[in-house]
N, C-alpha and C positions, 0 to 999 in steps of 0.2 A: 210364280216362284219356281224355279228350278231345285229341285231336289236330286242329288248324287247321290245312289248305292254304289260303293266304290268299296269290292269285295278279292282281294287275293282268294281267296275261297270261296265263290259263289254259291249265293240262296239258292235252292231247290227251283227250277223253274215254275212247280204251284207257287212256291210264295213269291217268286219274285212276279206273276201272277196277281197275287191278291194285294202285294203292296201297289203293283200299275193300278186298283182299282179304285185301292184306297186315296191316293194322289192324285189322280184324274178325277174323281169324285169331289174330291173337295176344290177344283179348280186349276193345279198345279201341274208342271211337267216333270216326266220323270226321265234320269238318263242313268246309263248304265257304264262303268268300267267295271267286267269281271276278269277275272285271268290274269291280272296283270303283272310285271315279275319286276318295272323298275318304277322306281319312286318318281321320276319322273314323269309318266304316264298322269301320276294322281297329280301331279302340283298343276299338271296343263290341264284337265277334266274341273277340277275343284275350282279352279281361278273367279270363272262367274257363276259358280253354284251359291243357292239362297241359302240349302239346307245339305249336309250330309249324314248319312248314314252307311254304319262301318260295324263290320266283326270283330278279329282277331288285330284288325288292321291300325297300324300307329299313325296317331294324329297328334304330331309335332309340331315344333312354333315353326319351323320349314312351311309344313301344310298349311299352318294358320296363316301367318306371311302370305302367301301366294295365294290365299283363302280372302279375297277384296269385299265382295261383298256376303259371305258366310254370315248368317246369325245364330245358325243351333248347328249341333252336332251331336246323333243320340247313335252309342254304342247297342248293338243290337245283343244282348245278354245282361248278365247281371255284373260278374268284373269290369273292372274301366280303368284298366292301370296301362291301359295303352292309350288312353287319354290324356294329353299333356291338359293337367288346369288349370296351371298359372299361368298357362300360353291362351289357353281360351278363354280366362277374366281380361288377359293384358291385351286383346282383341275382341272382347265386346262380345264371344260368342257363347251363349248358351251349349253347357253339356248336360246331355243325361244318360241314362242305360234306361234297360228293360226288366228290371228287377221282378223275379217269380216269374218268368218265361220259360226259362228252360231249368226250374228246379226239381222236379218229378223227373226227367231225362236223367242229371245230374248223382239226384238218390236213387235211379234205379241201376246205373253203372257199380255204382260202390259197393251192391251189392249184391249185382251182378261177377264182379270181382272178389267180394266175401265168399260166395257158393264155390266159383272154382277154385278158389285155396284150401276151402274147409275140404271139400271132396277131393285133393289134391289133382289137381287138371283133369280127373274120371282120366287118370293112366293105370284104372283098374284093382289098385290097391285100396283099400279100406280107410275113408277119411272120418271129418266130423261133423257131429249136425250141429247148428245153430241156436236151437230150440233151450233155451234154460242158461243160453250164457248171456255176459253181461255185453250192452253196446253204451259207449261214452258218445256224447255230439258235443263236439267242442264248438257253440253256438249256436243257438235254438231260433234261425229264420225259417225261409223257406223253405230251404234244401233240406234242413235239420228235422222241421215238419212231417214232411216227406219221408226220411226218412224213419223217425217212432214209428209213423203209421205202418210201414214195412214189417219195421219190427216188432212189432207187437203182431201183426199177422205171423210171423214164424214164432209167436212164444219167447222173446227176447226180451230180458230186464234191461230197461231202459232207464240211461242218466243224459243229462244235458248240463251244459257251463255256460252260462252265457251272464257275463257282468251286465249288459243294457237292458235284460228282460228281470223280472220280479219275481220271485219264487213262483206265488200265485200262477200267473201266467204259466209257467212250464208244468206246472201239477195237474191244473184245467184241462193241459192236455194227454195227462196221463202219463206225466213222465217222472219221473224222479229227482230233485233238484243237489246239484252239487256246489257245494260254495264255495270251493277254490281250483284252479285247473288241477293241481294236484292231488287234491280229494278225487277226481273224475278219474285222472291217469291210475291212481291207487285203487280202484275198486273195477274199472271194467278191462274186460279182456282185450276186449273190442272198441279202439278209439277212431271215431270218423272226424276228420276235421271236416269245417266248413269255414274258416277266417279270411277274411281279405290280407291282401300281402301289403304292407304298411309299417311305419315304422319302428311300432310298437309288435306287433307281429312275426318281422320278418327272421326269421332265424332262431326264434322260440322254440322250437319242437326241436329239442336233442336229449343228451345224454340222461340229464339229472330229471326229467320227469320219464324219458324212457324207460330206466332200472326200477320204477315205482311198480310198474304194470304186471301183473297178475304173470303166471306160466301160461306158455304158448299164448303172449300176446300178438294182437295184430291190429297194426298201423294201419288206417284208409287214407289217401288223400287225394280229394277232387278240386281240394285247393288252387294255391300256387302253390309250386314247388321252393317258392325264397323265404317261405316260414319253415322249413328244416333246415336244421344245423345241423349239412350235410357229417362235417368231422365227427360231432356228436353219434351220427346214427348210425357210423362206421362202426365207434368205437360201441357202440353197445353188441350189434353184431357181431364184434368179434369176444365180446365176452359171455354171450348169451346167444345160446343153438337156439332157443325155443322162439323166436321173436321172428314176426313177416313184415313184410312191407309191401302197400297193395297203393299204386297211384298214378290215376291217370296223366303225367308228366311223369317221363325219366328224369332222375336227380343228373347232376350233373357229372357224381361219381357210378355212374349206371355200369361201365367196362369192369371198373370193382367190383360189384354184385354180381356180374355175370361170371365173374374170375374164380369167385370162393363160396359165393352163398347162391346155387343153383337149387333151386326150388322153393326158395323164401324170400322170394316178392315177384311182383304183378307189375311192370310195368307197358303201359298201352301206347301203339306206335306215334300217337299224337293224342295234342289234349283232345279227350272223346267227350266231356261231358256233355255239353251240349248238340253231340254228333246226330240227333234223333231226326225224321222226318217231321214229327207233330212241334218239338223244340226248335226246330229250322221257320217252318211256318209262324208259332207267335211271336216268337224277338221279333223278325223280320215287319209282320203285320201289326206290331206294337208299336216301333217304332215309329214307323209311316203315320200309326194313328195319332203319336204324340206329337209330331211334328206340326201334322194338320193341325190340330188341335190349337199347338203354340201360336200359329199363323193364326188363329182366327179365333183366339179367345187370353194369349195370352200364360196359360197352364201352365205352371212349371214345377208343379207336384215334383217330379222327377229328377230335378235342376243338383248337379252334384257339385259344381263350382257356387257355392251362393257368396 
């Protein structure tokens, strides 16, 4: 079988290392498009690929089309909204991601970006510590995980929201259960999302749960950036000095923020969360293993189109 890593942003040459090892281990060939800048490149590479695997990279009914004999297709990360999947049911191909690969990269960015706001960029004036306020996780997976555990190492009262997990569940891990997004926005200083960008999702995060949060609140988002209602978080901004905004994707009204509210938000020159060396190597090395895997046992643990 022919396997494609076909990356606009190429893997680290270790992983792309240990995925050659993982793929030739288990019998198969492995080929490479990195660098590439037109979509053409991918549809002529892909055409007799068995298997691919992709980053940031969009896999359209284009791709899938000119994708002959494709049977999987695993996004190397935990988002997959650059995975068409009604285009890969309507062609027979298996999708998945790498879910919990790069979620510790992810929560330590957020708050990585918590530190420099609280300390105001260490431009030498007198900021604030962490220690005894409040953190909301709008969603208690991986990332969410990850991140309690942070916070409870700096002294942080932690709340979680998450409708699919059971109170139980997020108490076992020491956290505090909130039963409505609202409750959560109402009580912590400090809200991190972690939600996928979806229909129910997407444009959630504005006005009327922002004016809930506590003084000197602050917005994390390692999200997507299409669960903010951008208008919304204009309009709170400009009614309310005390409020940040920290995330890794520029909104789309980004020239605004830089226009009026200079020093209250954080945004990073590309999506970084999974920017890590160690987060590079297991998507990368995950994915290769689930593929093997599919080939030769079937596994679809993974499988996001079911």
């Amino acid at each position: 079988m022919k396997i494609l890593v076909a990356t606009e942003k190429p893997f680290a040459p270790l992983a792309v290392n240990m995925i050659r090892e993982v793929t030739e281990a288990a019998g198969h060939e492995l080929a490479l498009l990195e660098n590439y800048t037109d979509v053409a490149d991918l549809l002529s590479e892909v055409a007799d690929a068995d298997a691919l695997i992709v980053r940031s990279d969009k896999v359209t009914a284009q791709v899938l089309d000119a994708a002959k004999n494709l049977k999987i297709v695993v996004r190397a990360g935990a988002g997959y909204d650059n995975l068409d999947l009604t285009a890969c049911s309507a062609n027979n191909v298996v999708a998945m991601n790498t879910p919990g690969q790069n979620s510790n990269a992810v929560a330590e960015l957020a708050f990585e970006m918590m530190l420099y706001q609280a300390r105001g960029g260490f431009a030498g004036k007198a900021g604030t510590e962490l220690r005894g306020k409040t953190l909301g996780l709008m969603a208690f997976g991986n990332v969410g995980k990850y991140m309690a555990n942070i916070a409870k190492g700096f002294g942080m009262d932690v709340y979680a929201f998450d409708p699919f997990l059971s109170g139980e569940a997020i108490e076992k891990a020491g956290v505090k259960v909130c039963k409505t997004v609202d409750d959560l926005f109402s009580k912590c200083q400090y809200v991190s999302l972690h939600i996928p960008a979806n229909d129910e999702t997407k444009k959630s995060i504005g006005f009327e749960l922002l004016k809930k949060m506590p003084k000197n609140a602050v917005l994390i988002n390692t999200a997507r950036k299409e669960v903010i209602d951008e208008d919304g978080l204009l309009k709170i901004f400009a009614e309310r000095g005390d409020i940040s905004y920290l995330s890794d994707v520029a909104p789309d009204c980004k020239n605004e923020f830089e226009e009026k509210y200079k020093d209250r938000f954080i945004f990073t020159a590309k999506k970084m969360g999974a920017q890590t060396k160690e987060a590079n190597i297991n998507a990368g090395v995950a994915a290769a293993r689930q593929i093997a895997d599919y080939f030769k046992t079937g596994n679809e643990t993974f499988r996001l189109n079911k």
